[in-house]
C-alpha positions as CSV (number, residue, x, y, z in Angstrom):
1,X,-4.1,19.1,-23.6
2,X,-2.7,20.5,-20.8
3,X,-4.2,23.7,-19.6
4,X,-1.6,26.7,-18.2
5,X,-0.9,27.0,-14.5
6,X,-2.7,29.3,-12.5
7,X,-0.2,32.3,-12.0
8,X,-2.8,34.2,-9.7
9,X,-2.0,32.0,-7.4
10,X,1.6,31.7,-7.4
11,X,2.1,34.9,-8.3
12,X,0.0,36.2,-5.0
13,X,2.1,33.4,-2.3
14,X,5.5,34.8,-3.8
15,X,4.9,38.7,-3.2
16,X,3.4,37.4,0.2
17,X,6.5,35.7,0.4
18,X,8.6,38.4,-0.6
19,X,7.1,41.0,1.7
20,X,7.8,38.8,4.5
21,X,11.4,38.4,3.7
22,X,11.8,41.8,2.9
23,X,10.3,42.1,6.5
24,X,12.8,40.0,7.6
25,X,15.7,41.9,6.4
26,X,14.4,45.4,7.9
27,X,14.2,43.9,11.2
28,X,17.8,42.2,11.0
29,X,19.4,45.3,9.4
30,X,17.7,47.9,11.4
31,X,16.9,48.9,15.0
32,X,13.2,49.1,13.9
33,X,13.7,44.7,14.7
34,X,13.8,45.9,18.8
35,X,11.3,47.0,20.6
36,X,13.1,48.6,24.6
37,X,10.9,49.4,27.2
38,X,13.4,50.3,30.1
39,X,15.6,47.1,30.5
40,X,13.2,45.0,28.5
41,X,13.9,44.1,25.2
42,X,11.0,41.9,22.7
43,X,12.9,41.2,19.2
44,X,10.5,41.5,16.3
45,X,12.6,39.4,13.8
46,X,10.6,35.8,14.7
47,X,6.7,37.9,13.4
48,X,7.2,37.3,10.0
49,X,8.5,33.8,10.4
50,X,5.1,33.1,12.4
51,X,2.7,35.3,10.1
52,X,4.1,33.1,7.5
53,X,3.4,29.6,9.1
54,X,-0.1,30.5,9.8
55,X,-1.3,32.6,7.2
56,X,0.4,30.6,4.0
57,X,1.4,26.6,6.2
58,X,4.0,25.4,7.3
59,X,6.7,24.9,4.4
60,X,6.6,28.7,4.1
61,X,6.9,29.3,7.6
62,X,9.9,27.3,7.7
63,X,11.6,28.9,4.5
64,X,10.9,32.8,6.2
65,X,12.6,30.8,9.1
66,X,15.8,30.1,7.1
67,X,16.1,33.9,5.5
68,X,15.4,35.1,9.6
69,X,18.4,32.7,10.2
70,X,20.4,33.8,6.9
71,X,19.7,37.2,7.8
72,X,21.4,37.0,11.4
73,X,24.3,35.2,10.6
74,X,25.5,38.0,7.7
75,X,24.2,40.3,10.3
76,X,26.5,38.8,13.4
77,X,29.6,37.9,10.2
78,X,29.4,41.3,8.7
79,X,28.2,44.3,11.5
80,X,28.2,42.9,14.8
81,X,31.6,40.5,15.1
82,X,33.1,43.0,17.6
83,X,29.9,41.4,20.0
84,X,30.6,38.7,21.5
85,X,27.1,37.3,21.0
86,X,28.3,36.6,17.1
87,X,30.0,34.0,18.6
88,X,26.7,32.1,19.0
89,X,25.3,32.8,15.4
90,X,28.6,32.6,13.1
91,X,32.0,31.2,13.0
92,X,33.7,33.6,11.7
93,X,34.3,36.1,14.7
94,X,37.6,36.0,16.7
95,X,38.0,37.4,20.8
96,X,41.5,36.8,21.9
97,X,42.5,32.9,21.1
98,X,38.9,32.0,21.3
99,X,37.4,31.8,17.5
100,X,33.8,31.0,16.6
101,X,32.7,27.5,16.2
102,X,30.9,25.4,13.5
103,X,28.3,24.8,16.2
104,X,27.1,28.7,15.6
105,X,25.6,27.5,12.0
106,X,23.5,24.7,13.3
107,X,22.0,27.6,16.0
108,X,21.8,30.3,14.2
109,X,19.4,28.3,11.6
110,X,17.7,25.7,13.1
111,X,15.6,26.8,15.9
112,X,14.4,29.6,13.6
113,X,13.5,27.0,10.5
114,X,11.5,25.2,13.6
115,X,10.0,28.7,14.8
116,X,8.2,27.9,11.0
117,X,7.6,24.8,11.8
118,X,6.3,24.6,15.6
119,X,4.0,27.9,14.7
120,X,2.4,26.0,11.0
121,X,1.7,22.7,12.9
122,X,0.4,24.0,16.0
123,X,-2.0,26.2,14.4
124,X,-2.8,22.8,12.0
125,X,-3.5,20.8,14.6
126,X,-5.8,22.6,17.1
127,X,-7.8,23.8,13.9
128,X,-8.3,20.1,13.0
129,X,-9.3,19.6,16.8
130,X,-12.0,22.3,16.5
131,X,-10.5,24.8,18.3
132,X,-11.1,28.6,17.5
133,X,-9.3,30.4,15.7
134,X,-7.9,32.6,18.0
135,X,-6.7,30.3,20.2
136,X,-4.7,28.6,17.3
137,X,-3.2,31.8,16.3
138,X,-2.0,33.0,20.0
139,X,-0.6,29.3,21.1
140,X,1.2,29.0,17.6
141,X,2.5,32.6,18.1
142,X,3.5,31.6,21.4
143,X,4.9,28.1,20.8
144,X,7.0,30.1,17.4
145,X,8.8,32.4,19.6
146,X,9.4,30.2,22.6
147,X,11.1,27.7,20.4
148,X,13.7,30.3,19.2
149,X,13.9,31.3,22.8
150,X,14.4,27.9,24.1
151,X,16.9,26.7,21.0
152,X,18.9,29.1,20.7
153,X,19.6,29.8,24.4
154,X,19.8,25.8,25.2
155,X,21.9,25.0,22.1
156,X,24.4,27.3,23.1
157,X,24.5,26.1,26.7
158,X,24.9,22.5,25.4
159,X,27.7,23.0,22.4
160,X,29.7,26.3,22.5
161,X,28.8,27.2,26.5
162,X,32.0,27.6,27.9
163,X,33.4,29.1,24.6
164,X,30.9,31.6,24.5
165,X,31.7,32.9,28.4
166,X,35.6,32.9,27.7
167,X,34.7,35.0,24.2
168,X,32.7,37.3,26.3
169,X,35.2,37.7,29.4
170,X,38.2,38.9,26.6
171,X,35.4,41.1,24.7
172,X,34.5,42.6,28.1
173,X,37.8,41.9,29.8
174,X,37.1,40.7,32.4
175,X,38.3,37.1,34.3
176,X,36.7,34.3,33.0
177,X,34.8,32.9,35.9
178,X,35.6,30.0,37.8
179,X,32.0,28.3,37.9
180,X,31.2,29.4,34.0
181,X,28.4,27.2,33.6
182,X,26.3,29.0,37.1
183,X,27.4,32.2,35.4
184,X,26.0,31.5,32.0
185,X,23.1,29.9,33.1
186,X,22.4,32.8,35.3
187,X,22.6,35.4,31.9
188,X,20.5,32.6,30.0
189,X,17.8,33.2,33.1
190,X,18.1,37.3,32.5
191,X,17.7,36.7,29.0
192,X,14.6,35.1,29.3
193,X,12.8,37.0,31.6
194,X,14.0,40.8,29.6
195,X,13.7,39.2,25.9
196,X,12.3,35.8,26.0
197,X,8.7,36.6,27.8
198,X,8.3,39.7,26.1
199,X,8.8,38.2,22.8
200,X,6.5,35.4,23.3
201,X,3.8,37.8,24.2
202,X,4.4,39.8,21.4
203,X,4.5,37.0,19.1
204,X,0.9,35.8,20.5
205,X,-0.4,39.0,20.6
206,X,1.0,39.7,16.6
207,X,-0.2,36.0,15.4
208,X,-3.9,36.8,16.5
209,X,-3.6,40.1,15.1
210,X,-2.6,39.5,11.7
211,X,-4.6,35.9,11.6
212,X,-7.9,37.9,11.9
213,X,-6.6,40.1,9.9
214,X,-5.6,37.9,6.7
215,X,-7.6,34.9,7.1
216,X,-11.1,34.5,5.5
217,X,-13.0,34.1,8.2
218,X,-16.5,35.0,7.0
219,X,-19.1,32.4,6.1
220,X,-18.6,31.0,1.8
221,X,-21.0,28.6,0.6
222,X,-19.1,26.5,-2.3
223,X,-21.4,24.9,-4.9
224,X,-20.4,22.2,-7.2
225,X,-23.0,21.5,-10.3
226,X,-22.3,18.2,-12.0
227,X,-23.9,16.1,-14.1
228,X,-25.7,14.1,-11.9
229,X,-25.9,15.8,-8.8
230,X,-24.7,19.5,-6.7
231,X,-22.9,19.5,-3.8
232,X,-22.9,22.4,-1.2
233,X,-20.1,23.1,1.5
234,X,-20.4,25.6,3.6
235,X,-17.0,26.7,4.9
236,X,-16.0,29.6,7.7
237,X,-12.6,30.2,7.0
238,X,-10.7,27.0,6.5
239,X,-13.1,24.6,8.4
240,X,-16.1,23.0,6.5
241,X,-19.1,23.1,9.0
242,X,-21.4,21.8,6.8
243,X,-22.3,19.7,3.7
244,X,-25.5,19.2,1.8
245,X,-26.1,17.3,-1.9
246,X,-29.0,18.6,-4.2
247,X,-30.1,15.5,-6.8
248,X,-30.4,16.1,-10.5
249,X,-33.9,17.4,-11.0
250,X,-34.0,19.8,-8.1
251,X,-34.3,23.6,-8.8
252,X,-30.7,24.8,-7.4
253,X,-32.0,28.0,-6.4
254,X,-35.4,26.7,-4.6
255,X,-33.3,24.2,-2.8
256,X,-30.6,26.6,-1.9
257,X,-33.3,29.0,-0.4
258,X,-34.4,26.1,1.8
259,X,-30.5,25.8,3.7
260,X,-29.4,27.8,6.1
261,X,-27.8,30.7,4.6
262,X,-27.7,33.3,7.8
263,X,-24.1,35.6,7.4
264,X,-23.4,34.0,3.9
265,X,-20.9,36.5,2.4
266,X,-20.8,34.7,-1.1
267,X,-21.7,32.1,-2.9
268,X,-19.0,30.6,-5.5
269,X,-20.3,27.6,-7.9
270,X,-17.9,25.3,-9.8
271,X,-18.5,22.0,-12.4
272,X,-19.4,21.7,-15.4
273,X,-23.3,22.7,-14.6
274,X,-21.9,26.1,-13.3
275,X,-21.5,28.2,-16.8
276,X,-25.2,28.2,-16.9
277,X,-25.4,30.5,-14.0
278,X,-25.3,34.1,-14.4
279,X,-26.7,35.9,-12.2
280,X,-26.7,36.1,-8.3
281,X,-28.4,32.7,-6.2
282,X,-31.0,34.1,-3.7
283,X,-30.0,37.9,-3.7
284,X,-26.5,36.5,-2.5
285,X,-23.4,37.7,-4.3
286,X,-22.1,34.9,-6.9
287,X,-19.1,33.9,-8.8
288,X,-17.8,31.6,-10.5
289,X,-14.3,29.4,-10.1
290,X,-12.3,27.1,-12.3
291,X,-13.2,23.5,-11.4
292,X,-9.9,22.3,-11.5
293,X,-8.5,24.9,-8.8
294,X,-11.1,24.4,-7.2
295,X,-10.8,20.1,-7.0
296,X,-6.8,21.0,-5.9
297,X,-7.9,23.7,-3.1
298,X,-10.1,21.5,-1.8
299,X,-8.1,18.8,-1.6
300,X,-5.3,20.6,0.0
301,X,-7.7,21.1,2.5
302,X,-9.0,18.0,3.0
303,X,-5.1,15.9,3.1
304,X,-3.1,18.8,4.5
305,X,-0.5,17.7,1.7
306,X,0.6,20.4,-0.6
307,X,2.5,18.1,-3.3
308,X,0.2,15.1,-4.8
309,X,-1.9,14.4,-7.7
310,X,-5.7,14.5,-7.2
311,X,-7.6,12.3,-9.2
312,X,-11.4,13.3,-9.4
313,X,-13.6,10.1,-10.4
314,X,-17.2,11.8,-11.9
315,X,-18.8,11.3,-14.2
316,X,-15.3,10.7,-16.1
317,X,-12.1,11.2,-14.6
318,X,-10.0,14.3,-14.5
319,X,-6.1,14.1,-13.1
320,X,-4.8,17.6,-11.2
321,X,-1.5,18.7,-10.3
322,X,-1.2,20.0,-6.9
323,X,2.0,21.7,-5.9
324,X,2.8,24.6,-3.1
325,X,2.2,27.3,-5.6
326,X,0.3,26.3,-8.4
327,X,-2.9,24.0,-9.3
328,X,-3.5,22.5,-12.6
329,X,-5.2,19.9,-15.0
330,X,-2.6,17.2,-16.5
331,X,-5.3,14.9,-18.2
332,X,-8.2,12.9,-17.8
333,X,-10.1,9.8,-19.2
334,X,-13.9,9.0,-19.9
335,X,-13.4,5.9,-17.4
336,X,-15.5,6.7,-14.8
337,X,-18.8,7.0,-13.1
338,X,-20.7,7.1,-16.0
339,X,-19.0,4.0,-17.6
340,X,-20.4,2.4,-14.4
341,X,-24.3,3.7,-14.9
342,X,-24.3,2.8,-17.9
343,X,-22.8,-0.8,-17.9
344,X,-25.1,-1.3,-14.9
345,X,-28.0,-0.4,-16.7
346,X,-27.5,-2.9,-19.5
347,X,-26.1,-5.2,-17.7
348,X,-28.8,-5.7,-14.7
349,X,-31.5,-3.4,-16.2
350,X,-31.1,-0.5,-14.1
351,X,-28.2,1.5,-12.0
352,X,-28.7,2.0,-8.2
353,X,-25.3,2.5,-7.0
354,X,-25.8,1.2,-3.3
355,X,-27.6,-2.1,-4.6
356,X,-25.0,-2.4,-7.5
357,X,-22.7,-2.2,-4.8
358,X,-23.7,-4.6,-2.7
359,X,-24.0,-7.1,-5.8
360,X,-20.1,-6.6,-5.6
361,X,-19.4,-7.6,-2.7
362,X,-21.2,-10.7,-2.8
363,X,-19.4,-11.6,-6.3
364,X,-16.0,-13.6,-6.8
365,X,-13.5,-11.6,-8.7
366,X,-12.2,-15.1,-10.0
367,X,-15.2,-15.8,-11.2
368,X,-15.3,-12.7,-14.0
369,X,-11.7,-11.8,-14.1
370,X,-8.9,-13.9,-16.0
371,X,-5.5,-14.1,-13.0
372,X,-2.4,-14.8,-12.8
373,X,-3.1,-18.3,-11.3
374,X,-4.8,-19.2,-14.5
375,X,-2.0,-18.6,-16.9
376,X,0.7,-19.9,-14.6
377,X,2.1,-21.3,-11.7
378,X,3.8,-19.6,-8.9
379,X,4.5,-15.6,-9.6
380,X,6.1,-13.2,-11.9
381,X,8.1,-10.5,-10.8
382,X,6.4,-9.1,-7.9
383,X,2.9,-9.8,-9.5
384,X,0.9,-12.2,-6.8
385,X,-1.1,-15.2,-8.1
386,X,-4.4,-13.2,-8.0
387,X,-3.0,-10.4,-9.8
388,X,-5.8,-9.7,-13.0
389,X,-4.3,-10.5,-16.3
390,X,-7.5,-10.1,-18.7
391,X,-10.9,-7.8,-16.7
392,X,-14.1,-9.8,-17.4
393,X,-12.3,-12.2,-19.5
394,X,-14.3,-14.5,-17.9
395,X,-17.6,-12.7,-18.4
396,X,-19.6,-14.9,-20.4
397,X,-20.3,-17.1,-17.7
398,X,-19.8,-15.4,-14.7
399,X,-22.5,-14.6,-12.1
400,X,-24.2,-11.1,-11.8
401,X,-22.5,-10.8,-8.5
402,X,-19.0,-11.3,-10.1
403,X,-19.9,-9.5,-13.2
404,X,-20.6,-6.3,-11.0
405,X,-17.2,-6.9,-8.9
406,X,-16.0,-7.5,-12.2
407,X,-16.9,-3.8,-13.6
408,X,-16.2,-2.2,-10.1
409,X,-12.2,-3.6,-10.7
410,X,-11.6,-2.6,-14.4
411,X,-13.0,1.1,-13.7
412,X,-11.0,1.7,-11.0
413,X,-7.7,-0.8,-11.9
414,X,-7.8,1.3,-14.8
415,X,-8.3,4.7,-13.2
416,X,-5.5,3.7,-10.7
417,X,-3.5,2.8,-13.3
418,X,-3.6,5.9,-14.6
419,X,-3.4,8.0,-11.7
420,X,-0.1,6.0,-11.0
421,X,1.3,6.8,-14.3
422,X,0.5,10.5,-13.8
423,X,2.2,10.5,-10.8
424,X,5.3,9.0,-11.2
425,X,5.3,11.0,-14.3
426,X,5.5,14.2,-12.0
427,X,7.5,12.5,-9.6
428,X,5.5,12.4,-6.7
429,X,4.2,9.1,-4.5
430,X,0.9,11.3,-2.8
431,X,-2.8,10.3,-5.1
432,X,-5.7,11.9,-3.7
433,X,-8.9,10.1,-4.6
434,X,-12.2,12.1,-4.1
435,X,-15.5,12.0,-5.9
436,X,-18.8,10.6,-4.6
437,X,-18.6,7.1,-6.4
438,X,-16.5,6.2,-3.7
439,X,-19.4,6.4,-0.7
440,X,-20.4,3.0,-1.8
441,X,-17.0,2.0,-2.9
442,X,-15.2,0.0,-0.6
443,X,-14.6,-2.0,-3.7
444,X,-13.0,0.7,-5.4
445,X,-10.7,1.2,-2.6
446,X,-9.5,-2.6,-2.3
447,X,-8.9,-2.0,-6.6
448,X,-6.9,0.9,-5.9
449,X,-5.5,-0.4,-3.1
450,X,-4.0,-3.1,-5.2
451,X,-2.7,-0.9,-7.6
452,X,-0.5,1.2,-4.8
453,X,1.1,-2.1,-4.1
454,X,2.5,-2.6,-7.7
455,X,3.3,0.8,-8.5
456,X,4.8,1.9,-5.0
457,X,1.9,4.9,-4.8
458,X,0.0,5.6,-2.3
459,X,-3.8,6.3,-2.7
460,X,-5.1,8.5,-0.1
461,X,-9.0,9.3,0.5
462,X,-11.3,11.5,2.4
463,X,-15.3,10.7,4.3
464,X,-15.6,14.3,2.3
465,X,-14.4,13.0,-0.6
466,X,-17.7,14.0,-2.7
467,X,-17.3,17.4,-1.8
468,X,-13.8,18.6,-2.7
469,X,-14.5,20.8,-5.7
470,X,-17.3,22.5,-3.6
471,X,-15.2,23.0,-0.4
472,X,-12.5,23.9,-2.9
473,X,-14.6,26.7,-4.6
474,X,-15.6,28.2,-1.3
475,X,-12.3,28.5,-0.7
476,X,-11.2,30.3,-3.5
């Protein structure tokens, strides 16, 4: 059964959204998008496209990009075609014999879809680097507003230079000069020092602002009770700084008490373990998130991807959806960790998942599994000769080495199996794989691995794998 999207969620990124816009369209419509001091003039219209990019990523930077460049060119088509500066964002402005040019739509768009783009990355990347916070926030703001600067202005040097100076000299009528391309580099230079410099200080200045401002950046510890074990992420902000696993047995409270919990804020718990908790863990508030948001958070964290499916191996095996504005559970399958203990146990008379893994590796697959190469000659399709045809067909007298390579392929040929169909089935290529069966799976991978190659997906995985549904909960 498929359980109903989270609309909290969605519902909270499109009125962020919508504000922004509706930002967007005060600034382009009003004089409130100007600030003047004397001859200096900073434009405010680029904030909202950075605010976006580093408060909600990248893909929403770049869409408040688009309306900032929507905006201008009903703006310059509508109001401000008697200015011959609506020659450079629409083509549908007239001076004389000179008429606007196709060129206009490609400027008045693009570099402000990129302002989006440049801001969301920059502020990616010098997170993942370790770099603080601030700093990511003033050199994305920075970056955002000097690529408008720079695009615009260079764009319209490069395509539409000497049409713009010839609109401008019939709007202002004046002779067009003789050396247009010294003159219009000379008002590009003006430009930049009386709008361009302001604006990128402004957009520094507004980026850290309103980053400190929106973004969590107090300390959440994220605690995810399963079955077998609890894993504990402590997260400030958006980066994890540390990670800690609690076995099954352990008092969750006593060994909480024993971590470093200085400036903890909150304490959210996930799994299955977590409905058994009601009350606050070590006089620290506590609450309590869906596991399933929690598993897709995470792993948005963890990839940077917004649009995959995540498939969490436990215990069993749960499937999630993870799009840009919702999270939610598409299936699952009792094919998992547990089907692994368990066959372990009767199989070699006990389950200790680094020595069962090590049994694996020294096993031949051939030796337990019934291939391709042993039905037929040459291939089928675009099945290789040592493509499995029947897991542990050949059980009966294969070795414990290849009986435990054996069960390592059919749990996770089948998991992938499934995690492919639920992808394609969504129409999307992206398969997260997290959960902590895979520390000693290098075996798992390689099964995987060979799934991806018949299905066209690709299976993408994380050292911190184990601990997306905690890093996930602190984060929500």
């Amino acid at each position: 059964m498929q359980l109903k999207v989270s609309n909290r969620d969605r519902i909270k990124r499109l009125t962020e959204l919508a504000v922004l816009i509706a930002m967007e369209i005060i600034f382009g419509f009003t004089p409130l998008g100007t600030i003047h001091v004397g001859p200096v003039a900073a434009t405010l219209a680029h904030i909202p496209v950075i605010v976006a990019a580093i408060v909600l990523g990248t893909a929403e930077g770049a869409l408040v990009g688009f309306a900032f460049g929507l905006v201008s060119f009903l703006y310059w088509t509508f109001l401000g075609a008697a200015d011959p500066t609506a020659i450079m964002f629409t083509p549908f402005c007239q001076f004389g014999e000179i008429r606007g040019s196709a060129w206009s739509l490609l400027i008045c768009f693009v570099p402000r879809i990129l302002i989006g783009v440049v801001a969301g990355e920059t502020c990616r990347l010098i997170k993942k680097a370790g770099g603080r916070d601030g700093v990511a926030y003033a050199v994305a703001g920075a970056l955002g507003s000097a690529t408008a600067t720079v695009l615009v202005l260079g764009l319209t040097f490069l395509l539409i230079g000497r049409q713009y100076v010839e609109g401008y000299s019939v709007a202002a009528k004046i002779p067009t000069p003789d050396n247009w391309m010294v003159w219009l580099l000379g008002g590009i230079g003006t430009v930049v020092l009386t709008n361009g410099v302001p604006e990128l200080v402004v957009g520094a200045l507004a980026a850290v602002g309103v980053g400190y401002a929106l973004l969590p950046h107090t300390r959440v510890l994220g605690v995810d009770i399963g079955t077998s074990m609890t894993k504990v992420a402590l997260l400030r902000g958006d980066r994890v700084e540390w990670t800690i696993r609690i076995e099954k047995g352990e008092d969750l409270e006593a060994a909480l008490s024993k971590m470093p919990l200085g400036r903890i804020k909150k304490i959210c718990v996930t799994g299955v373990g977590a409905s058994y908790i009601t009350g606050n863990l070590c006089g620290i508030p506590t609450v309590r998130v869906g596991e399933f948001r929690a598993i897709g958070k995470g792993a948005q964290l963890l990839t940077q991807k917004r649009n995959m499916v995540v498939c969490s191996v436990g215990t069993g095996t749960s499937f999630v959806r993870v799009l840009p504005f919702a999270i939610f559970h598409i299936g699952g399958s009792g094919v998992g960790g547990g089907m692994l203990k368990g066959l372990s146990e009767r199989l070699f008379g006990a389950y200790r998942p680094e020595e069962v893994a090590e049994m694996a590796r020294a096993g031949r697959l051939e030796e337990a599994d019934l291939t391709l190469a042993d039905v037929c000659e040459g291939t089928i399709s675009n099945l290789r000769p040592d493509t499995t045809v029947a897991n542990l067909a050949k059980a009966g007298s294969a070795s414990d080495e290849a009986l435990a390579h054996g069960l390592y392929n059919v749990i996770f040929q089948s998991i992938g199996v499934m995690a492919a169909f639920a992808a394609k089935h969504h129409f999307v290529r992206t398969i997260f794989v997290c959960g902590s069966i895979l520390e000693h799976g290098a075996l798992a991978e390689s099964a995987l691995d060979g799934v991806a190659a018949l299905h066209r997906v690709r299976f993408v995985y994380s050292p911190r794998a184990a601990y997306v549904a905690a890093i996930g909960a602190a984060l929500l």
